[in-house]
KOLGURO-522449 format. One record per residue (C-alpha): residue in three letters; z negated, y, x negated. Coordinates in Angstrom, 2 decimals, always signed. Layout:
BEGIN
+-------+---------+---------+---------+
! tordo !       Z !       Y !       X !
+-------+---------+---------+---------+
!   Ala !       Z !       Y !       X !
...
+-------+---------+---------+---------+
***
This chain:
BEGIN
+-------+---------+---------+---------+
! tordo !       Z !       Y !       X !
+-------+---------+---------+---------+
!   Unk ! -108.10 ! +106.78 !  -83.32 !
!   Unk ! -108.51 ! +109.70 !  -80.86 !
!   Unk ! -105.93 ! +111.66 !  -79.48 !
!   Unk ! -107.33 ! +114.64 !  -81.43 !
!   Unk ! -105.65 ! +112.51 !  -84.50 !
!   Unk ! -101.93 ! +114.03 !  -83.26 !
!   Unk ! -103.07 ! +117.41 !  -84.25 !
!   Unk ! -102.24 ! +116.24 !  -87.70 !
!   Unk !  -98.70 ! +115.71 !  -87.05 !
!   Unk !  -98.30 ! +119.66 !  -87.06 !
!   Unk !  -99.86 ! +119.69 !  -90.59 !
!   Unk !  -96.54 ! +118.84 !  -91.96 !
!   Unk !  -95.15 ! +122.18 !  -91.58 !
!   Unk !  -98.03 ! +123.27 !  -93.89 !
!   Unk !  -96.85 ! +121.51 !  -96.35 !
!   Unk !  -98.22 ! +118.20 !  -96.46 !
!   Unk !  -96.65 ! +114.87 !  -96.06 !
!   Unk !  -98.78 ! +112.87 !  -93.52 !
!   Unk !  -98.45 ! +109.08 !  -92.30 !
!   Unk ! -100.57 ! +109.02 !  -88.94 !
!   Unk ! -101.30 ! +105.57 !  -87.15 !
!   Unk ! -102.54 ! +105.95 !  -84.12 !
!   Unk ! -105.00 ! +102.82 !  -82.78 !
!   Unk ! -105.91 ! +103.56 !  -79.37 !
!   Unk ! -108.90 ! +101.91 !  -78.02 !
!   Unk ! -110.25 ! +100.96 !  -81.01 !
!   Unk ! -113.75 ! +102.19 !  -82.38 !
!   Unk ! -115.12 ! +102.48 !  -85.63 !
!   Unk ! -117.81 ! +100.17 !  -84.77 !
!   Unk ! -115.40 !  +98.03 !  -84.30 !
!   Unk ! -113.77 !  +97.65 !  -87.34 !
!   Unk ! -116.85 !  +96.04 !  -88.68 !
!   Unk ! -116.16 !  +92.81 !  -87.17 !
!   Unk ! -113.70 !  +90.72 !  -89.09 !
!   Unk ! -112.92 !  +88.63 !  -86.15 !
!   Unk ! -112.07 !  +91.99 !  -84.36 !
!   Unk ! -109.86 !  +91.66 !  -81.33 !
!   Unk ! -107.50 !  +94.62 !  -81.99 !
!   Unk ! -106.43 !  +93.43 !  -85.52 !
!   Unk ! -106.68 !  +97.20 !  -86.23 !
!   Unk ! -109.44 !  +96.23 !  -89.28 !
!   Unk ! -106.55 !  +94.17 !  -90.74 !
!   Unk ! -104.31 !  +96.73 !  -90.05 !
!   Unk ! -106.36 !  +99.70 !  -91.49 !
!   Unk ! -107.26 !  +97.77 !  -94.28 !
!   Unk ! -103.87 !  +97.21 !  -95.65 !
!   Unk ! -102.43 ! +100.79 !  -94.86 !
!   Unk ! -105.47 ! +101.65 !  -97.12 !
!   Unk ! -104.20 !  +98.88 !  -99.84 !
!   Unk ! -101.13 ! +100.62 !  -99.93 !
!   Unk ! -101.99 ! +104.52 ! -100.49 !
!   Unk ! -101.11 ! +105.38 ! -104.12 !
!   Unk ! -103.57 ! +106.44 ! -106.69 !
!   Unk ! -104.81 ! +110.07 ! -106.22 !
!   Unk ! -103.70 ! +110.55 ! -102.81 !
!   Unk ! -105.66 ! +112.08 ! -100.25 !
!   Unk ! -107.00 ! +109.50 !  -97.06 !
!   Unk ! -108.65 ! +111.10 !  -93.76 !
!   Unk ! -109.61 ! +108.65 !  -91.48 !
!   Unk ! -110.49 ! +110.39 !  -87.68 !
!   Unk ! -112.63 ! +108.58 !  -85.35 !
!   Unk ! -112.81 ! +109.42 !  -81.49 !
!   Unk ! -116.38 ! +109.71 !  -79.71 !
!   Unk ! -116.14 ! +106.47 !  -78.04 !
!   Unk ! -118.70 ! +105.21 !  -80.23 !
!   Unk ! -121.18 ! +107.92 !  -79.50 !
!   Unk ! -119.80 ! +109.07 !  -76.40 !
!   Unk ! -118.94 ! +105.59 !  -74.34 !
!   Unk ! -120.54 ! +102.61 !  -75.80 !
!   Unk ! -124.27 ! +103.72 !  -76.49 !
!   Unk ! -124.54 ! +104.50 !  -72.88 !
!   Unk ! -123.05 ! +101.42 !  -71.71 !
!   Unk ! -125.52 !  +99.33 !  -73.74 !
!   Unk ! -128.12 ! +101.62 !  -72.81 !
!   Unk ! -128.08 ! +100.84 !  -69.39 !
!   Unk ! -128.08 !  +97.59 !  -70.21 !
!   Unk ! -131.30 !  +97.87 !  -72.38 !
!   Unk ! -133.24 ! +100.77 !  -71.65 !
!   Unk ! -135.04 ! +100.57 !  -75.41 !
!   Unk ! -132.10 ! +100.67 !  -77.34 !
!   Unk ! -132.63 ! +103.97 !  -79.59 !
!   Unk ! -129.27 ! +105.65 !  -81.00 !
!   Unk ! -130.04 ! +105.13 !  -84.54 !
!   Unk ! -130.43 ! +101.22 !  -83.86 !
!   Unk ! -126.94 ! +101.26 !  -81.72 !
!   Unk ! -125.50 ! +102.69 !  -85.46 !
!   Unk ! -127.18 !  +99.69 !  -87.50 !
+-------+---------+---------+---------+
***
């Protein structure tokens, strides 16, 4: 998650109930790998299991996918076009 994620804590004085989980340092792109180092996969994927029927998810991911790792694998292969860093 990014730390833009703890602006939902302040939606429960709206009126909603909200259960945030913060993973730091994780990426989205990450959570694709079942043997994923974090465990947050695991972890997402059984808060998920657990949301009753009809309630509302939103799932925030920071930039660090966009932001961080294309560039570092860019430099480390000069071809490597955005849209095959997503794939």
């Amino acid at each position: 998650g990014d730390s833009n994620l703890h602006a939902l804590l302040d939606a429960e004085g709206a009126g909603y109930t909200c259960l945030v989980h913060v993973f730091l340092a994780g990426s989205a792109m990450g959570l694709a790998r079942e043997d994923s180092h974090s465990g947050y996969r695991a972890a997402l994927l059984d808060d998920l299991r657990r949301v009753p029927r009809g309630d509302s998810v939103v799932l925030k991911f920071g930039q660090v996918d966009c932001d961080f790792v294309y560039y570092l694998k860019l430099v480390h292969d000069a071809s490597l076009t955005f849209e095959a860093h997503l794939a």
